[in-house]
C-alpha positions as CSV (number, residue, x, y, z in Angstrom):
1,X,95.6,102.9,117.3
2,X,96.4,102.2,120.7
3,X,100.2,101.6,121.9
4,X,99.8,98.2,123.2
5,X,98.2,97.0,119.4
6,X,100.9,99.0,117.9
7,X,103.4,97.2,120.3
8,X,102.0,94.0,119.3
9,X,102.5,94.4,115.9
10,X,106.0,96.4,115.7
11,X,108.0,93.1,115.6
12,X,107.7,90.2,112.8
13,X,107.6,87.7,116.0
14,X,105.2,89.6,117.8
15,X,102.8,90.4,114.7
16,X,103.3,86.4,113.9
17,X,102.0,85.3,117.4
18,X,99.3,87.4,117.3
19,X,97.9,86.3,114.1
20,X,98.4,82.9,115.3
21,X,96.3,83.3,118.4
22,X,93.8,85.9,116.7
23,X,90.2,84.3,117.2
24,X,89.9,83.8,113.4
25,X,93.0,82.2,112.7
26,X,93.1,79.7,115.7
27,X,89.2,79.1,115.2
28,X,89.8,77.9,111.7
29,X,93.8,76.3,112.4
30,X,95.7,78.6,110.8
31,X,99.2,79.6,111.7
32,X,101.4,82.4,110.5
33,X,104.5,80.7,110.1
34,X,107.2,82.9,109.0
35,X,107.7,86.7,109.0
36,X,110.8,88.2,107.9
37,X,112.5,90.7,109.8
38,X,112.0,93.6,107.5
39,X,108.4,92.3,106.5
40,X,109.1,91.3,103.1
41,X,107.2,87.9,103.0
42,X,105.4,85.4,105.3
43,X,104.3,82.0,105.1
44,X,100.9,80.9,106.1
45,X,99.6,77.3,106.4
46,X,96.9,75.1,107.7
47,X,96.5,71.6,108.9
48,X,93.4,69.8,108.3
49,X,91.4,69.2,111.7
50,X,87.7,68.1,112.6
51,X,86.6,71.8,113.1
52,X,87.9,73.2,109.3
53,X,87.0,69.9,107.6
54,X,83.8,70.7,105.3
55,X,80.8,67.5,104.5
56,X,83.0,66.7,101.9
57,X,86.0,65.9,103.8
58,X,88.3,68.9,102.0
59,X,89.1,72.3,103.6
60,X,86.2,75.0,104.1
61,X,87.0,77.5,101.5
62,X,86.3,80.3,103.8
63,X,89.1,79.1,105.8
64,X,91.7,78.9,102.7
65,X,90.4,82.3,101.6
66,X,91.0,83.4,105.5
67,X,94.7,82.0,105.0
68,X,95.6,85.1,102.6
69,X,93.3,87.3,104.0
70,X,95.1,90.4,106.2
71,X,98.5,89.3,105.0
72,X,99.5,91.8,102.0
73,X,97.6,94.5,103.9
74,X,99.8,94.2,107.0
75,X,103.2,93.7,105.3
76,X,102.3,96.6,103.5
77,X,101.5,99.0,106.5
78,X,104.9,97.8,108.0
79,X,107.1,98.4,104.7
80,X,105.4,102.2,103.9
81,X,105.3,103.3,107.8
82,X,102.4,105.4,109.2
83,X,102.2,108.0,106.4
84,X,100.0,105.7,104.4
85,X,96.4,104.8,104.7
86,X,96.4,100.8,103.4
87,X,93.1,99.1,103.3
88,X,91.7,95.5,101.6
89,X,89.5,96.6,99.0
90,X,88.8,93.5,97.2
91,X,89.5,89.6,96.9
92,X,88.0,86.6,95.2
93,X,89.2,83.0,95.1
94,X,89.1,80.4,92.3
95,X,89.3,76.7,94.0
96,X,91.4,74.6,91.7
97,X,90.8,71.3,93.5
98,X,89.7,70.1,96.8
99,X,92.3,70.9,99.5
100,X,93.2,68.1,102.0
101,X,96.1,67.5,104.6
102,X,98.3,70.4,105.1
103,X,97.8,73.8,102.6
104,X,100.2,76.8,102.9
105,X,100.5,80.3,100.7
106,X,103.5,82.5,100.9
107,X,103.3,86.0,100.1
108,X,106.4,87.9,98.9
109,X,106.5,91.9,98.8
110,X,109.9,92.9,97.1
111,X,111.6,96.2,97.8
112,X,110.7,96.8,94.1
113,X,107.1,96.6,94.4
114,X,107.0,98.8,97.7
115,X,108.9,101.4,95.5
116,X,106.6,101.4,92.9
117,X,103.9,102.2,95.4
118,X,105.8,105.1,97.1
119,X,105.9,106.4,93.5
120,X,102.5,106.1,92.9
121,X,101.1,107.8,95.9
122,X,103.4,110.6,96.5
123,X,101.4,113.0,95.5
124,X,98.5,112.1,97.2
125,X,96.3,110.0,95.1
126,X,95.1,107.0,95.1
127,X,96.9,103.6,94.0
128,X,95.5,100.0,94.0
129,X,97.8,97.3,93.9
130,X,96.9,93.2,92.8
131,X,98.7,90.4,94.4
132,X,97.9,87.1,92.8
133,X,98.1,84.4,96.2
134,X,98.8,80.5,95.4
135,X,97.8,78.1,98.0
136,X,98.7,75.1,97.8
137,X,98.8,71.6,99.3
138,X,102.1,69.5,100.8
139,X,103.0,68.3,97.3
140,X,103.1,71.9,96.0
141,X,100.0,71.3,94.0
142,X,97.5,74.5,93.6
143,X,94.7,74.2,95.6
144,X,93.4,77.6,95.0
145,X,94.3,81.1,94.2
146,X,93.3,84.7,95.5
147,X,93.2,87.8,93.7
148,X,93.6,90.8,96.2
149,X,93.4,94.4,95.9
150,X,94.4,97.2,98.3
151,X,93.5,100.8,98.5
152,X,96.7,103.0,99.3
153,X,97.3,106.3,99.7
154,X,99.3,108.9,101.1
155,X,98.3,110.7,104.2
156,X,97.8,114.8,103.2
157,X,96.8,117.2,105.5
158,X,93.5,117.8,103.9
């Protein structure tokens, strides 16, 4: 990776701004909202416009699946550091009910959990972790939920 994309996404502010402005968020109104400083969670949400309004009048559910998207991969590569290989490897989405007005999802990635993954890897194998994403609307009502699942592994010199 380049130094200026690995400048951009060194700092919780910067990596938040980025997202932000990154063609698919800002095409479909999403904004990262919070990053904590040692990338341990985020908040994501999105406000209902012309342009990410279906036929139906609810949220495109390309765009609420798009909300929760990169968001466990990149905390991850932040928490482990550059001796791990973390990829997506695969998502679905249930829709609960139609989302309207303002959604958000917040993602959480506990010291605990990062551990666990450092345990599973250290020898070079393998591991795939599941996150289980809520997003829901401004009354905290569930809207829909992602299932993700990331590939991680150690870097070995092979």
């Amino acid at each position: 990776m380049n130094a200026t994309i690995r400048r951009w996404f060194a700092s919780p502010g910067a990596l938040r701004h980025v997202l932000s402005t990154f063609a698919p968020y800002l095409g479909a109104g999403i904004k990262v909202t919070h990053i904590a400083d040692n990338f341990s969670s985020a908040t994501v949400e999105m406000r209902q416009r012309w342009y990410n309004t279906n036929y139906v009048g609810t949220h495109f559910g390309g765009s609420l699946y798009s909300m929760v998207d990169p968001m466990y991969m990149l905390l991850l590569m932040r928490r482990l550091g550059s001796d791990y290989i973390v990829w997506d490897k695969s998502a679905s989405i249930d829709f609960i009910r139609p989302g309207k007005g303002v959604v958000k999802a917040e993602f959480a990635l506990t010291d605990e959990r990062v551990e666990e993954i450092r345990c599973a890897t250290e020898t070079g194998e393998k591991y795939l972790p599941e996150w289980h994403v809520d997003i829901v609307d401004e009354a905290g009502t569930l809207v829909a939920r992602a299932h993700k699942t990331l590939y991680v592994r150690k870097k070995t010199d092979r």
